[in-house]
N, C-alpha and C positions, 0 to 999 in steps of 0.2 A: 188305174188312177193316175192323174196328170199329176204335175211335180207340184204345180201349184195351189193344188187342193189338200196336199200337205201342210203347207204354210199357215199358219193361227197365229192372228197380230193381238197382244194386249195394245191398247192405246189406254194411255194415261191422260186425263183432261180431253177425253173428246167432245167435249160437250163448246171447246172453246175454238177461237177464230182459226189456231193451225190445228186443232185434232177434229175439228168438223170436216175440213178441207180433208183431213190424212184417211179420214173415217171413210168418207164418200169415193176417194179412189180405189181403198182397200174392199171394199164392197164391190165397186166395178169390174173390178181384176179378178175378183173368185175367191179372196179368203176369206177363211172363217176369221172374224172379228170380234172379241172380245173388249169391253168397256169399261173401265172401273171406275165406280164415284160411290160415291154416299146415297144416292138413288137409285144405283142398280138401274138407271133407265134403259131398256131393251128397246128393238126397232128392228125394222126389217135385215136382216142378214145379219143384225150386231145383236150380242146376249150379253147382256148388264152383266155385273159385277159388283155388290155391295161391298164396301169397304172403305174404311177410313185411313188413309195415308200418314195424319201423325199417330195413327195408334197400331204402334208393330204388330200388337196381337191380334187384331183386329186383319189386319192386313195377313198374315201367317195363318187365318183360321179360313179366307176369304180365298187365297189363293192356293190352300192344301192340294187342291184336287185338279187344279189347270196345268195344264200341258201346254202352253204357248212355245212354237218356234221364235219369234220373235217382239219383242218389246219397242216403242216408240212412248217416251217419257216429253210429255208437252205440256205439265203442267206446273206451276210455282205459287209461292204465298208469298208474298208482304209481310212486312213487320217493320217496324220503328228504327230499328237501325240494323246495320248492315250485320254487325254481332250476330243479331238475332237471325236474320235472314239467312245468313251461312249456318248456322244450328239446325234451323228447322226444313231447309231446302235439300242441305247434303243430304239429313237424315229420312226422308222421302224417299230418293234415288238409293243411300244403302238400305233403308228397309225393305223397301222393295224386292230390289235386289238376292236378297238374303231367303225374303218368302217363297224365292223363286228357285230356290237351290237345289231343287227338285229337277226342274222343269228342264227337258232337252233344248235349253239357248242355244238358236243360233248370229243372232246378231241386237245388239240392244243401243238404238240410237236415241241420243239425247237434244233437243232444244236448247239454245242460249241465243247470244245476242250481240251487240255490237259494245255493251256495255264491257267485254271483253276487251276493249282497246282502249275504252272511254272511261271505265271505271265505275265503281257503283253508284247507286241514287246520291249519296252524302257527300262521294265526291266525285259527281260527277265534271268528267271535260275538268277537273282541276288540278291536276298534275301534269307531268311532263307524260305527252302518245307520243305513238307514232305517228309518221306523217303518216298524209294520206295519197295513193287508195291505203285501205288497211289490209294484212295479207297475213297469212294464216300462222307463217312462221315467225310473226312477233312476238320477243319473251313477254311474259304475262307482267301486267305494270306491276309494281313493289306495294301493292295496296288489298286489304283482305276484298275477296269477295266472292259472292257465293256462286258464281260461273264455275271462279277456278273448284269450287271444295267438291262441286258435282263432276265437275270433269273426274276428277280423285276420286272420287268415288266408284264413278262408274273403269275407271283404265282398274281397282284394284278388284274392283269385282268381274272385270272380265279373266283379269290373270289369276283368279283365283278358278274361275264357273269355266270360263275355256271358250265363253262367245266371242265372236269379235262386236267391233264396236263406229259407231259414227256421233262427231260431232257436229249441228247443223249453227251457224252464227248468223242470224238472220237482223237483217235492219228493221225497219218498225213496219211490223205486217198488216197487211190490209188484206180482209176475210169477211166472211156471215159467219154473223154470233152476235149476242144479246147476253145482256147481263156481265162481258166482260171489262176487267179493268183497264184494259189498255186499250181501245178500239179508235185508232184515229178516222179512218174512212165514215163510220157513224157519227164519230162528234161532228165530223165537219158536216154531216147533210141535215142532224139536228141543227148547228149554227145556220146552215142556211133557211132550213124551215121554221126557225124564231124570229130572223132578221126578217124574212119575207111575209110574216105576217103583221109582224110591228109595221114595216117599213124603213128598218132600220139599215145600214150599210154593212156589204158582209166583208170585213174586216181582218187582213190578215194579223194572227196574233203574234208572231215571232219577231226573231231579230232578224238583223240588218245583214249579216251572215249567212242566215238562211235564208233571207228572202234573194241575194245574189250569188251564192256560189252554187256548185254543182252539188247536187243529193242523188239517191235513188233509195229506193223501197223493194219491200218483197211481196209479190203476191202468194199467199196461204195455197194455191194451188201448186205453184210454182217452188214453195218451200214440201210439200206434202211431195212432189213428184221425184224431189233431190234422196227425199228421205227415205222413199221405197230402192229408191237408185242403188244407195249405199248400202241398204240392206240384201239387197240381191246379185247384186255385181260384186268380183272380187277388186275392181279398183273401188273400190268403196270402204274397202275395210279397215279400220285398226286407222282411219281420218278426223282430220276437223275441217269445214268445208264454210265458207263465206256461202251466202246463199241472197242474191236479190235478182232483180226481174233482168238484167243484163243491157237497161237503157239508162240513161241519167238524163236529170234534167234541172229546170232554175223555180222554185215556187213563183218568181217574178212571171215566169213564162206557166207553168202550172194551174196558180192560183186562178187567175180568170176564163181558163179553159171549166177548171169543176165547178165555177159559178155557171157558167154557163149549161154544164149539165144538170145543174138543182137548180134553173128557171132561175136566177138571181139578177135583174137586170144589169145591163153594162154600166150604167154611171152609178151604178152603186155599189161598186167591186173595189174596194180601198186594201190598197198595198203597203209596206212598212214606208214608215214617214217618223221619224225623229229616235223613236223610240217603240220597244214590242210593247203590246197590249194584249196578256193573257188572257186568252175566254175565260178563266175562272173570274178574273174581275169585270169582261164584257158582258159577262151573261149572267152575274149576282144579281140583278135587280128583273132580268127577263126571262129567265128559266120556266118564274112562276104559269107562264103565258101555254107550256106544254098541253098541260091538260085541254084546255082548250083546243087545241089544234089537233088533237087525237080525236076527241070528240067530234068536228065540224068533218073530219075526213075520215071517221070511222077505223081508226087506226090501234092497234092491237095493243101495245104497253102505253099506258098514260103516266110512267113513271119515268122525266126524263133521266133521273139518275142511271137507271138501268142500260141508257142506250149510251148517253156521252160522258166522255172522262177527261172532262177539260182540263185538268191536271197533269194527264201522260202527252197530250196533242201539244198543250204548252212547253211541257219539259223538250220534246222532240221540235218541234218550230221555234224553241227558244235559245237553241245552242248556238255559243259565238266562232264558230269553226266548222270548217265544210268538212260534212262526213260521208264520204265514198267509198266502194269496198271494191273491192280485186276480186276477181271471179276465177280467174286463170287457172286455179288449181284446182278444180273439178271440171273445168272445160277441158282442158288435158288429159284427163282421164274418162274423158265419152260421158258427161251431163252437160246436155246441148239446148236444154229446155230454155226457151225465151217468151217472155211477154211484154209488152208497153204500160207503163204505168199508168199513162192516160185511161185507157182501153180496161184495165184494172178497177180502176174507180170507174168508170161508167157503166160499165157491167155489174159491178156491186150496190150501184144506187138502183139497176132495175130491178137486183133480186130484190133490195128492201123495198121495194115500191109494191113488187108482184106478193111479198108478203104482207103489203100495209104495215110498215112499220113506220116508213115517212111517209109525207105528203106525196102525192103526184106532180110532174110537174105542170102548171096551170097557165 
């Protein structure tokens, strides 16, 4: 038996933009794949797991009997304030953890974010960062949040279980998935396929910030390939790792390329002018218009809620400070993986096209 057919990955949240990504190479590669959600959904190479994440015992009845080598945690909840979010997010990652006390762990890598330098939802970008790029050995800002409580969590339950461990901090990732809360590459090709059948202009929503300094993104493949990295490499181990596609670039310079791929013609591609204009206010009176457009193209969810989260796209194109990230310290240690952002999104609009979730372009 190969070394690799040893290896049994729980994935937590694979159902979403980075554990679909993490699901599909982990399957490629020859592990057994394990899935845990509330529907137990099964699939080729992966074998559900029912259970429920706020309820320990539920969670300790679900996991009595698995044997996972390894764990990949890509999942978090929301709640009204950050209090709550730290309560209910640590306590995920230790219960988890806990039901897992059994299990021969050999390495348990966790998901976060850039909100690590930036700060949580309530206060976000409103303290004193660091400058930028951002880089891995910045002390954590003086502000609760629930990055830091999972990270805690997970460094006390490795020194207690005896795995080693990875952090992944990834900038705002673009992936296939449906029905998630943060999906910026979908909202923006829903904006396009509302504006192009009103006629309306497709309109950059953020600030003046973003629309001219340098950003970069993370492709979900790209973050899924860092993540197997550190779980199998000993430079990987006992890390927290910046994680984006390794290109930067200007939405000024961006923006009218991804019109361009979602068929939005050229003099209709409007850039920042005085002041941002959140798609949650551009698109209150036009949302209604989805239904429609699912129907005339035969397209699978007619619920636009489901696909765009004009919300997370705004808070992310809305920031007044260029946010760039330092890669150097897993390039150092042999993670070489690169992609283009562009190339990122255009290939993400065919899968949703080749699944009918948008339009085509016409």
């Amino acid at each position: 038996m190969s070394e690799i057919t040893t290896r049994t990955a729980l994935v937590v949240g694979a159902s979403g933009i980075t554990g679909s990504a993490l699901v599909s190479q982990l399957v490629a590669d020859g592990w057994q794949v394990l899935s845990l959600s509330r529907s137990a959904k099964s699939a080729p190479g992966i074998r559900g797991i029912a259970a429920d994440l706020l309820d320990p015992v539920s969670l300790a009845a679900a996991l009595a009997d698995e044997m996972p080598t390894h764990v990949f945690f890509t999942a978090w909840q929301r709640r009204e304030t950050e209090a709550e979010n730290i309560a209910v997010n640590s306590a995920m990652v230790r219960d988890l953890l806990t039901a897992l006390d059994h299990a021969p762990l050999e390495h348990v890598a966790l998901v976060t974010g850039l909100k690590h330098y930036l700060g949580p939802f309530e206060a976000y970008a409103a303290g004193e960062m660091p400058d930028t790029p951002f880089h891995e050995d910045e002390p954590r800002l003086d502000t609760p949040n629930f990055y830091y409580a999972q990270e805690d969590e997970l460094f006390a339950a490795a020194e207690k279980q005896g795995f080693t461990w990875s952090v992944h901090r990834s900038h705002t990732v673009i992936g296939h998935a449906v029905g998630n809360a943060m999906n910026m590459g979908l909202t923006i090709a829903v904006q396009a396929a509302i504006v192009n059948e009103l006629g309306l202009d497709f309109v950059f929503p953020g600030s003046e910030a973003q629309w001219n300094s340098l950003t970069d993104m993370t492709d979900a493949g790209v973050l899924a390939d860092q993540m197997v990295w550190a779980a199998t490499d000993p430079a990987g181990a006992d890390e927290a790792f910046n994680i984006v596609n390794g290109d930067v670039f200007r939405w000024r310079w961006m923006w009218p390329r991804l019109a361009a791929h979602l068929g939005v013609p050229a003099e209709r591609v409007v850039g920042f002018a005085d002041a941002p204009r959140p798609l949650e206010q551009q698109m209150q009176d036009h949302e209604s218009v989805w239904p429609r457009i699912a129907q005339k193209h035969g397209l699978v969810e007619p619920d636009v809620s489901r696909l765009a989260s004009w919300w997370h796209t705004d808070a992310d194109l809305g920031r007044e400070m260029e946010v760039v990230t330092d890669m150097g310290k897993s390039r150092e240690a042999g993670f070489l993986v690169f992609t283009r952002t562009e190339r990122s999104f255009a290939e993400l609009f065919d899968r949703y096209r080749a699944d009918r979730i948008i339009p085509p372009v016409l």
